[in-house]
N, CA, C and O atoms as a MOPAC input file, in Angstrom:
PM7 MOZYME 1SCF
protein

 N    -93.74100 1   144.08000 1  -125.66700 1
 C    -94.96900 1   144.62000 1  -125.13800 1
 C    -95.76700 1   143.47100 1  -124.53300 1
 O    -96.24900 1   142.52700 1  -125.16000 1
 N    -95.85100 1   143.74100 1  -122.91600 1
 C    -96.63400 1   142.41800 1  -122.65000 1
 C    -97.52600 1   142.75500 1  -121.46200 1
 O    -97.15700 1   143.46700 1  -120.52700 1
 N    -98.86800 1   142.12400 1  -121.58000 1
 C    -99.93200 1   142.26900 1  -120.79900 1
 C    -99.60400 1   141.98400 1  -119.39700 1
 O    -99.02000 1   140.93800 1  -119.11400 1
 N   -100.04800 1   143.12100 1  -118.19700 1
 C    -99.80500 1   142.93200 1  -117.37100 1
 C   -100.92100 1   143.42900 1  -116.47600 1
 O   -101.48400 1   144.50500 1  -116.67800 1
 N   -101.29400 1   142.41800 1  -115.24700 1
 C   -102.67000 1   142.38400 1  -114.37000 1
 C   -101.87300 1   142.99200 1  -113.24200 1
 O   -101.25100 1   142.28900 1  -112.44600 1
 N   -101.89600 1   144.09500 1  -113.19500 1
 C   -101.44200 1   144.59900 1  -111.38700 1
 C   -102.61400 1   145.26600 1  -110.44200 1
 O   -102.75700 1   146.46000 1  -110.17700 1
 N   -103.30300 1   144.30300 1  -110.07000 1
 C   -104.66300 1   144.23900 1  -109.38700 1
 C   -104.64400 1   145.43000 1  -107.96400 1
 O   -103.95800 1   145.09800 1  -106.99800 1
 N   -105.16700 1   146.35100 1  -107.92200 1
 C   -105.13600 1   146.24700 1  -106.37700 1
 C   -105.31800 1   145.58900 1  -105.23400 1
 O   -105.76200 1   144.44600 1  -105.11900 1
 N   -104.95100 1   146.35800 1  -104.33500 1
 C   -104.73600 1   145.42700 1  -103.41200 1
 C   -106.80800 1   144.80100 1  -102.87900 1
 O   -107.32500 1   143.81600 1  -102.35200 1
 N   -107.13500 1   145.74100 1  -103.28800 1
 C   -109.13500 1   145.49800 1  -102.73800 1
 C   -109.42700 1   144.62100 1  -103.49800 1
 O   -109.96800 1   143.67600 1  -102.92500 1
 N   -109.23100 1   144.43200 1  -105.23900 1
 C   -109.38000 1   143.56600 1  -106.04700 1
 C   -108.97900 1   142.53300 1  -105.85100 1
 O   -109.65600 1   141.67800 1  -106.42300 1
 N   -107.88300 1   142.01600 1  -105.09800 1
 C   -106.88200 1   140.69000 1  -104.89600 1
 C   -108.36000 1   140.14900 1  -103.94800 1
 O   -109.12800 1   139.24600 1  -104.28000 1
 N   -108.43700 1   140.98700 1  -102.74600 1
 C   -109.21100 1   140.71900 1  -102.04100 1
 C   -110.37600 1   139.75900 1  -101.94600 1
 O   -110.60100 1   138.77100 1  -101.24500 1
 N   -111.25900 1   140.60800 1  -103.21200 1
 C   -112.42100 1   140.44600 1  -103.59900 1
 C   -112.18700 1   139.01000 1  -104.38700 1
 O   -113.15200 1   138.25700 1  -104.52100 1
 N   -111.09300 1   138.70300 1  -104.82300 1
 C   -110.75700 1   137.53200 1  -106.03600 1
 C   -110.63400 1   136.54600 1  -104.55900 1
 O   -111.47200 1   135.64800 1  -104.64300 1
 N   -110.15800 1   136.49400 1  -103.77400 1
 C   -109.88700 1   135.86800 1  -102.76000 1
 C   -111.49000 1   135.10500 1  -102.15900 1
 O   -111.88000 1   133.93800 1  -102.22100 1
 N   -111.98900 1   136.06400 1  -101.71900 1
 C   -113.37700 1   136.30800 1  -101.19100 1
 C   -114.35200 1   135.16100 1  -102.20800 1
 O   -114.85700 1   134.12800 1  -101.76800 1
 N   -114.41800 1   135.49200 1  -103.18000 1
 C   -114.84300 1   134.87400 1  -104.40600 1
 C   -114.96500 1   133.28300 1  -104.22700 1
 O   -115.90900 1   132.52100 1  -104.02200 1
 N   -113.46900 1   133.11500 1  -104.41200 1
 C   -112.64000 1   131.62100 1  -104.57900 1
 C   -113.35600 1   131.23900 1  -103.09400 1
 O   -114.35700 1   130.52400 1  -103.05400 1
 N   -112.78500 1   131.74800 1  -101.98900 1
 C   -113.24700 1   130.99600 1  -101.09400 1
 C   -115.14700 1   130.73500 1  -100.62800 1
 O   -115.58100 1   129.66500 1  -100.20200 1
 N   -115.86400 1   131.79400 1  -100.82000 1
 C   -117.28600 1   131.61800 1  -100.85000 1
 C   -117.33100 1   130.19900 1  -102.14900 1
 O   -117.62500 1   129.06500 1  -101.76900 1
 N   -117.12300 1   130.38000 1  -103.09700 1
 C   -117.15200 1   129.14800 1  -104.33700 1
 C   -116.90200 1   127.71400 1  -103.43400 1
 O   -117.67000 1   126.76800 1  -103.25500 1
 N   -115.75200 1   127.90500 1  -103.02700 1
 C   -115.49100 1   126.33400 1  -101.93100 1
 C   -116.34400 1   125.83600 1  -101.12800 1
 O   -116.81100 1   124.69800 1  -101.07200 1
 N   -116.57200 1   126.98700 1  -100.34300 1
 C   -117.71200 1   126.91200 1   -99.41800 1
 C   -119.15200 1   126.73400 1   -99.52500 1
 O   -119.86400 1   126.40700 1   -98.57500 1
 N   -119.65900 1   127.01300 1  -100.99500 1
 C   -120.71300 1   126.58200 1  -101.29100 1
 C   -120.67400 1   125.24200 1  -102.26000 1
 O   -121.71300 1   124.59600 1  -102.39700 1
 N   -119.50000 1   124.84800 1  -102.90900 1
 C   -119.47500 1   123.43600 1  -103.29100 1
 C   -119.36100 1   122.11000 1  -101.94700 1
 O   -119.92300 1   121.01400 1  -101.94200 1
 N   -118.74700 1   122.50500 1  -101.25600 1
 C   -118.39200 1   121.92800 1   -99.64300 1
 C   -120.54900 1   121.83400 1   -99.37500 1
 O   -121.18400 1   120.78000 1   -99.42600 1
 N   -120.91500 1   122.66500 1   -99.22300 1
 C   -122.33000 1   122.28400 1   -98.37000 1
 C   -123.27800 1   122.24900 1   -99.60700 1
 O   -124.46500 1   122.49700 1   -99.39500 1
 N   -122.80200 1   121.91400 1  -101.10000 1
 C   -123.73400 1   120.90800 1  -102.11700 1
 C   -123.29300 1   119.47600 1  -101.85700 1
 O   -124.15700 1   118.59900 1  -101.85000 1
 N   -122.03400 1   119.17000 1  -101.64400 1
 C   -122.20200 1   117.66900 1  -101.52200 1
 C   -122.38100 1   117.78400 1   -99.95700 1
 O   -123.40400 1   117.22500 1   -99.56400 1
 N   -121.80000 1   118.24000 1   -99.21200 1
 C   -122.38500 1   117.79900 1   -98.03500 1
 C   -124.20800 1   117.76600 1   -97.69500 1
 O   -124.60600 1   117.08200 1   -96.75200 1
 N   -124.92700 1   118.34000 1   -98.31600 1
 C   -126.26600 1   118.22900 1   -98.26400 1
 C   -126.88000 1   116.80400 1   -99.62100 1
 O   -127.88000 1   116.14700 1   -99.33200 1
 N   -126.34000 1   116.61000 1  -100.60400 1
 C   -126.37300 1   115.38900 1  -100.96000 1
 C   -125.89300 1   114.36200 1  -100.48100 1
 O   -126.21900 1   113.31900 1  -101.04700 1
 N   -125.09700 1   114.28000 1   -99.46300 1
 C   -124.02400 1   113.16700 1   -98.58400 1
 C   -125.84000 1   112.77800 1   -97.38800 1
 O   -126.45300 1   111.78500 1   -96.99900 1
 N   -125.93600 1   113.95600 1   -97.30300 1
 C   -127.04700 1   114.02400 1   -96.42800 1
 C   -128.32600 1   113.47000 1   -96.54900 1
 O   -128.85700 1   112.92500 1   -95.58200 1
 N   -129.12000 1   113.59000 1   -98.13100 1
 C   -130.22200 1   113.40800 1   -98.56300 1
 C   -129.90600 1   112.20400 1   -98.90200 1
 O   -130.74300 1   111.34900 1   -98.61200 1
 N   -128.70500 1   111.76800 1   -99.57000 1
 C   -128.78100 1   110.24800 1   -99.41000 1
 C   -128.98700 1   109.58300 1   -98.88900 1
 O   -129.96800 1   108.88800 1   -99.15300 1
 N   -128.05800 1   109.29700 1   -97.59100 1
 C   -128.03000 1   108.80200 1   -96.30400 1
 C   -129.96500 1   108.96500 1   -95.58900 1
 O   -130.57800 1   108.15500 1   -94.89300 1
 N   -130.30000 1   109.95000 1   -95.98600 1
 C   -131.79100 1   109.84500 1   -95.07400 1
 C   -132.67300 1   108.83200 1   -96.40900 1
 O   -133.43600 1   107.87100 1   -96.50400 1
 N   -132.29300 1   109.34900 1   -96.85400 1
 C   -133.20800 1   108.15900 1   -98.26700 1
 C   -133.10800 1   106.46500 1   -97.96600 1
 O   -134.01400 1   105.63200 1   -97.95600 1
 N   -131.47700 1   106.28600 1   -97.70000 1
 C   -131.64900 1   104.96900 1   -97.56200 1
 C   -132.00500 1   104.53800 1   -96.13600 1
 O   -132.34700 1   103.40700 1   -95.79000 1
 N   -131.86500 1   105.66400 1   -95.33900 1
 C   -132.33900 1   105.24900 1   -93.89800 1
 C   -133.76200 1   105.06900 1   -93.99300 1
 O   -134.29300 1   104.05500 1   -93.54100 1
 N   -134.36500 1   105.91700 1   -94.51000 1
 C   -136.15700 1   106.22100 1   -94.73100 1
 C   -136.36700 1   104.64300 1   -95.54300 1
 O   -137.10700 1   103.88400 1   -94.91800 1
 N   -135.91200 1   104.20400 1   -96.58300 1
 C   -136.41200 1   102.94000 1   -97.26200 1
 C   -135.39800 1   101.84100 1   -96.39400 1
 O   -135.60300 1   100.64200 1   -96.58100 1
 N   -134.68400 1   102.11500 1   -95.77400 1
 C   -134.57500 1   100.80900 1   -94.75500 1
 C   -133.52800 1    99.81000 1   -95.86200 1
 O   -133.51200 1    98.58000 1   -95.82500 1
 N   -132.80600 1   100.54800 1   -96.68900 1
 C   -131.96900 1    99.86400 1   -97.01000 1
 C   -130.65600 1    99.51100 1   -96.88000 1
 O   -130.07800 1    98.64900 1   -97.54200 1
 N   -129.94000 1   100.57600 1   -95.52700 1
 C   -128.99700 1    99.47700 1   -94.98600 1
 C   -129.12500 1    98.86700 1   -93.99500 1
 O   -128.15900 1    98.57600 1   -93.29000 1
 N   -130.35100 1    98.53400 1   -93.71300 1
 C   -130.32500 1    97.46000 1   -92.45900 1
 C   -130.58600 1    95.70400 1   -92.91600 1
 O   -131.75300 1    95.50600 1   -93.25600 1
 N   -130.04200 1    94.94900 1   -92.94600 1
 C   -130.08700 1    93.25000 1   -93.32800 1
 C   -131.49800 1    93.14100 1   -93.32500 1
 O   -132.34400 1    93.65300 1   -92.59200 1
 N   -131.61100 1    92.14900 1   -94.56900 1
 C   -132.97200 1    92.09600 1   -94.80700 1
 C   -133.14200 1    90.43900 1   -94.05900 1
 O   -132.19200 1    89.72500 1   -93.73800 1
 N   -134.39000 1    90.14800 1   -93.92800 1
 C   -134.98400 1    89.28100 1   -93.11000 1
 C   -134.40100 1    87.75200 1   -93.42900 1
 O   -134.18800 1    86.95000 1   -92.52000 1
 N   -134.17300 1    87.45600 1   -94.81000 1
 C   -133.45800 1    86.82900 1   -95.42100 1
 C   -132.56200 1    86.10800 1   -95.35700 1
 O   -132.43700 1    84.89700 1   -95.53900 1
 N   -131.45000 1    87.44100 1   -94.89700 1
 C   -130.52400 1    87.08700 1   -94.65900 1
 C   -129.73500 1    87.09100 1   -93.40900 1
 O   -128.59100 1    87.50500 1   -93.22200 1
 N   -130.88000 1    86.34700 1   -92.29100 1
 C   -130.59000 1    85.84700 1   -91.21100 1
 C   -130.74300 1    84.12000 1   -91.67300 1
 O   -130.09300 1    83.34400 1   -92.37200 1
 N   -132.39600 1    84.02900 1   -90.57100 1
 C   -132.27100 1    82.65600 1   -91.21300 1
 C   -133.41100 1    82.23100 1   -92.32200 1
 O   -134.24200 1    83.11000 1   -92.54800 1
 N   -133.59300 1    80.67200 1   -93.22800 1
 C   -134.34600 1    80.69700 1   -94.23700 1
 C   -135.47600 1    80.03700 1   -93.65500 1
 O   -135.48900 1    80.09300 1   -92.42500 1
 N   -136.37600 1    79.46200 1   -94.16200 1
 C   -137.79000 1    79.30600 1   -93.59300 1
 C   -137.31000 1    77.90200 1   -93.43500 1
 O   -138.11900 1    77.30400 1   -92.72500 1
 N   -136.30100 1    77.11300 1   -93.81400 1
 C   -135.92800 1    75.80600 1   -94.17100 1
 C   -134.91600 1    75.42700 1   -92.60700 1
 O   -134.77500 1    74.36200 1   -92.00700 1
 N   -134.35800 1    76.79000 1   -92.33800 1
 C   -132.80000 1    76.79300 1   -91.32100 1
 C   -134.36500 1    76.95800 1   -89.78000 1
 O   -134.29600 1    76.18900 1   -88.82100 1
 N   -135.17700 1    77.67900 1   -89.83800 1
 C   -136.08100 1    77.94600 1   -88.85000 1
 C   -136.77600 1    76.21400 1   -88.42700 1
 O   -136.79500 1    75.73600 1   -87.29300 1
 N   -137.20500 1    75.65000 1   -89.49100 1
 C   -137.85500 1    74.35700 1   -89.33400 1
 C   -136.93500 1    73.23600 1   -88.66700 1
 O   -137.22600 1    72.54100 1   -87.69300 1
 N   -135.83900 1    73.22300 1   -89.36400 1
 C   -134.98300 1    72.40800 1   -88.96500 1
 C   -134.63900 1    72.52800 1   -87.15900 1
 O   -134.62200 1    71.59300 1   -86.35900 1
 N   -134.42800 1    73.75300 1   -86.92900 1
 C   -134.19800 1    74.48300 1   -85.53700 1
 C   -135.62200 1    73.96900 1   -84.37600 1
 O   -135.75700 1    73.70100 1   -83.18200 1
 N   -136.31500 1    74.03400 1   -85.37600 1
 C   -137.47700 1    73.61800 1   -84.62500 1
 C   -137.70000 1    71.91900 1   -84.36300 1
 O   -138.24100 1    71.31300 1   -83.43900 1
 N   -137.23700 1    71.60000 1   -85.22300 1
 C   -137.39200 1    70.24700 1   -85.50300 1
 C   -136.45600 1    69.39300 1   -84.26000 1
 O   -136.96500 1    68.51000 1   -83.57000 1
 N   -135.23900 1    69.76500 1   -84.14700 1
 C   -133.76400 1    69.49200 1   -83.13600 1
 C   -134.34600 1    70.48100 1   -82.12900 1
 O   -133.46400 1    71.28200 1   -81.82100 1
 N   -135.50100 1    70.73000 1   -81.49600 1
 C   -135.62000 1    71.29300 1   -80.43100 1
 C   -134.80100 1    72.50100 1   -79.95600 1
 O   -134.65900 1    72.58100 1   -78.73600 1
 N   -134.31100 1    73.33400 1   -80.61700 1
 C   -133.76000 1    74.48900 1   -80.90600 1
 C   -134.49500 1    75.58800 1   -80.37700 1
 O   -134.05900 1    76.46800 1   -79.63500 1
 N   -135.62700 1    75.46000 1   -80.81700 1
 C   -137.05500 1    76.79000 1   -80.70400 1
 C   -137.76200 1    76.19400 1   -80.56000 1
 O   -138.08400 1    75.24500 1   -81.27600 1
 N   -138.32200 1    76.60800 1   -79.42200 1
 C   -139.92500 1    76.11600 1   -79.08300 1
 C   -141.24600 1    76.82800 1   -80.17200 1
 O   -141.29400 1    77.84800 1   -80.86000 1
 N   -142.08000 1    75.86000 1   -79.93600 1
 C   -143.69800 1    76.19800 1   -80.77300 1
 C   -143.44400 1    77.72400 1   -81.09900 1
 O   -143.35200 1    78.24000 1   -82.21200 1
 N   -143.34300 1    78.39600 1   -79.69500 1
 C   -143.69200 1    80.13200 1   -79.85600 1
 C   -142.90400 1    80.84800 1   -80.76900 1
 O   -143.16700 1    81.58400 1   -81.72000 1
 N   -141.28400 1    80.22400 1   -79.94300 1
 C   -139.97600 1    81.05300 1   -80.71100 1
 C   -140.57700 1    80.65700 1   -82.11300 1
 O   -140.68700 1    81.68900 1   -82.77500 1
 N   -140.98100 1    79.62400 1   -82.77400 1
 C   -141.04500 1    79.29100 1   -84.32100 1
 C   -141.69000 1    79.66500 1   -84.44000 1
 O   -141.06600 1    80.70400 1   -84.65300 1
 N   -142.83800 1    80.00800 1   -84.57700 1
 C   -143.66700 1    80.69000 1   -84.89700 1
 C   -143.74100 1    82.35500 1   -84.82100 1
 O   -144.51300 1    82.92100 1   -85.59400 1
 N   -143.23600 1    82.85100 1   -84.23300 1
 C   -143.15100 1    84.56900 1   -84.39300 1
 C   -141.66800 1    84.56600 1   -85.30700 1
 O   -141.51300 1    85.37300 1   -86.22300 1
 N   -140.85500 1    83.79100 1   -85.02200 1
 C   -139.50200 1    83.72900 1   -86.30100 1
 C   -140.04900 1    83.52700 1   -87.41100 1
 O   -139.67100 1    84.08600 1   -88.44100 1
 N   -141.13600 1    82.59600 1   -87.34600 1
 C   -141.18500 1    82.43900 1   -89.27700 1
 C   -142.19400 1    83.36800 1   -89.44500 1
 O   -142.28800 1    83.51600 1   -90.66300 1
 N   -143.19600 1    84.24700 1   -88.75200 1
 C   -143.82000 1    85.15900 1   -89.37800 1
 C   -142.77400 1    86.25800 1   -89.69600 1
 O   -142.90000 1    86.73800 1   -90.82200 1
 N   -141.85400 1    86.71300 1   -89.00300 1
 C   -140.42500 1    87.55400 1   -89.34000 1
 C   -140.05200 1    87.91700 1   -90.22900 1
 O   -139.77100 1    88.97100 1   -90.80000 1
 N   -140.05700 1    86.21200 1   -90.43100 1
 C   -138.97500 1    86.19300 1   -91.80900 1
 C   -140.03500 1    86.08600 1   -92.91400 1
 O   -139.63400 1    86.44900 1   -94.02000 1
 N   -141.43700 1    85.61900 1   -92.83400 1
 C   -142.22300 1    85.63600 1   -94.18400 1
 C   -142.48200 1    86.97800 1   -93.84300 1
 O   -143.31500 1    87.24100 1   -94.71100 1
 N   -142.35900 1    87.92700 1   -93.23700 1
 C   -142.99200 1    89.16900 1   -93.48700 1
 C   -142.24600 1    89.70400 1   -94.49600 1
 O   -142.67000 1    90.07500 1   -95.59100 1
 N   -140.13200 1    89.75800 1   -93.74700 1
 C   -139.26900 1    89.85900 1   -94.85800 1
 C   -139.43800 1    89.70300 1   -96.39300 1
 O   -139.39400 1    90.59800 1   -97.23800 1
 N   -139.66300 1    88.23300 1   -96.59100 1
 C   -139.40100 1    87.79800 1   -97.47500 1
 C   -140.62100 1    88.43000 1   -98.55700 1
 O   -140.36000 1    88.58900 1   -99.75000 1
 N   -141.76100 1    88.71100 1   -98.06900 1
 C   -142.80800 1    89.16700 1   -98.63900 1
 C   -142.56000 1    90.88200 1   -99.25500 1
 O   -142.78400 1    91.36200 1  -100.36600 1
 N   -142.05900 1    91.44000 1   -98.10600 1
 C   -141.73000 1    92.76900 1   -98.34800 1
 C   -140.21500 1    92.84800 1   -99.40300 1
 O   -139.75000 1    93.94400 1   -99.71300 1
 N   -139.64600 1    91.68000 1   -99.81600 1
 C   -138.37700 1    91.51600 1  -100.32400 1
 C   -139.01900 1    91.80700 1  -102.02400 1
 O   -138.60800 1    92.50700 1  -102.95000 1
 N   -140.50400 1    90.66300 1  -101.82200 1
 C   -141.16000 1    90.37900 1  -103.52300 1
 C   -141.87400 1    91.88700 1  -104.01300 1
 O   -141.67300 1    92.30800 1  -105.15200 1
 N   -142.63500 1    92.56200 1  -103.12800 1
 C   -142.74600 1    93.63700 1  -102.97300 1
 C   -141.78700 1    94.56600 1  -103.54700 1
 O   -142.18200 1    94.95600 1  -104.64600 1
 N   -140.93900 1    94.94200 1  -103.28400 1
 C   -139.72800 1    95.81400 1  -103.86300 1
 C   -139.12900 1    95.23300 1  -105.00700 1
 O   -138.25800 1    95.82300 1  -105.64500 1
 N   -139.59600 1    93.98200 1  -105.33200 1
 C   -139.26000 1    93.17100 1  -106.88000 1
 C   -137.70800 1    92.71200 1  -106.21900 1
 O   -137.26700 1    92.46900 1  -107.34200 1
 N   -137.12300 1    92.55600 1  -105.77100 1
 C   -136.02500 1    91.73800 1  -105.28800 1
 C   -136.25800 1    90.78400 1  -105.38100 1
 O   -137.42800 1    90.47000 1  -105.15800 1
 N   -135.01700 1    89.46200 1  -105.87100 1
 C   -135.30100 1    87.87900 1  -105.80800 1
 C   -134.71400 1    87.82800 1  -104.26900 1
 O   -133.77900 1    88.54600 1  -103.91600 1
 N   -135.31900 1    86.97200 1  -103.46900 1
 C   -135.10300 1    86.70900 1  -102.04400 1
 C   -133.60300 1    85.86800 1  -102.20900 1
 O   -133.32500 1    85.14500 1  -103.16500 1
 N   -132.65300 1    86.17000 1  -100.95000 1
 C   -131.92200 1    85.64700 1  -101.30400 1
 C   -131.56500 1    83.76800 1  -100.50500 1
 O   -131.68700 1    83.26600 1   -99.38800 1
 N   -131.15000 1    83.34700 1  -101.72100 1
 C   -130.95200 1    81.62700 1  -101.67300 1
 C   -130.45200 1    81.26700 1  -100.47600 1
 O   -129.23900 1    81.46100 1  -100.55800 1
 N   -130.74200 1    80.81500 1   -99.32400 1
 C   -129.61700 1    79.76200 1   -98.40500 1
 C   -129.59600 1    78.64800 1   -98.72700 1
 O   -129.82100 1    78.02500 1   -97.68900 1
 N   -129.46100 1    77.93000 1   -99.56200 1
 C   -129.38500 1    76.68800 1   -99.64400 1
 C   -130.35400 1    75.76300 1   -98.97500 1
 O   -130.07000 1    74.62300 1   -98.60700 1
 N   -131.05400 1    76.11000 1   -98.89900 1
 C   -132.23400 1    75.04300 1   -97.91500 1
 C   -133.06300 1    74.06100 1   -98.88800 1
 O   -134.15100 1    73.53800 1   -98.64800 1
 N   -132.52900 1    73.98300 1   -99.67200 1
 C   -133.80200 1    73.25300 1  -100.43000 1
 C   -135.14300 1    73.11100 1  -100.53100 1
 O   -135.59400 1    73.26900 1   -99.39600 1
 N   -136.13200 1    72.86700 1  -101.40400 1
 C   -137.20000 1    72.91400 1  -101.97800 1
 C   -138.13600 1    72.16500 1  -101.39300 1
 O   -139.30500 1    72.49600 1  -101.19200 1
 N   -137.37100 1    70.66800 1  -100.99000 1
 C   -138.47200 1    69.51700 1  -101.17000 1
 C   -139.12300 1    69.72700 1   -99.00900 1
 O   -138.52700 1    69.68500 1   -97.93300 1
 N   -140.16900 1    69.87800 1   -99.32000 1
 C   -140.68000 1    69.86200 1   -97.68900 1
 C   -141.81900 1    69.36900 1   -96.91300 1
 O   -141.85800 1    69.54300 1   -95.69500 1

């Protein structure tokens, strides 16, 4: 004696219907989280290179120093990059190191 499911054929249907609406609404939950992410980090500007990590306030002087950048260029570069670096302390981030040393 053994249990047996012989569905009609409208029921198969409906089981069909089911399964596939289910896909289709897991498909556009992550695709709308794929989404809200992506605008989140676009909105806080976090995949674009932070100011940082171009050049350091140390790599700008030097540039200036070897006639690299004139008065102007140095001066709107290092407000740039201290704006960066300011908006880096701001978000509690440690700015990141180029090696430039301390002593100046």
């Amino acid at each position: 004696m053994g249990l047996r499911w012989d569905p009609s054929p409208g029921q198969v249907n409906d089981y069909t219907q089911a399964i596939v609406w289910s896909l289709v609404l897991i498909a556009v939950v992550i695709g709308l989280f794929v989404a809200v992410t992506g605008f989140r980090r676009w909105w806080r500007g976090e995949g674009q290179p932070l100011a940082s990590a171009g050049f350091s306030m140390s790599d700008l002087r030097r540039m200036h120093e070897e006639g690299q950048l004139s008065d102007e260029e140095y001066d709107k570069a290092r407000t740039i990059t201290a704006m960066g670096l300011r908006r880096e302390m701001d978000r509690g981030e440690k700015p990141a190191d180029k090696g430039g040393g301390g002593g100046g």
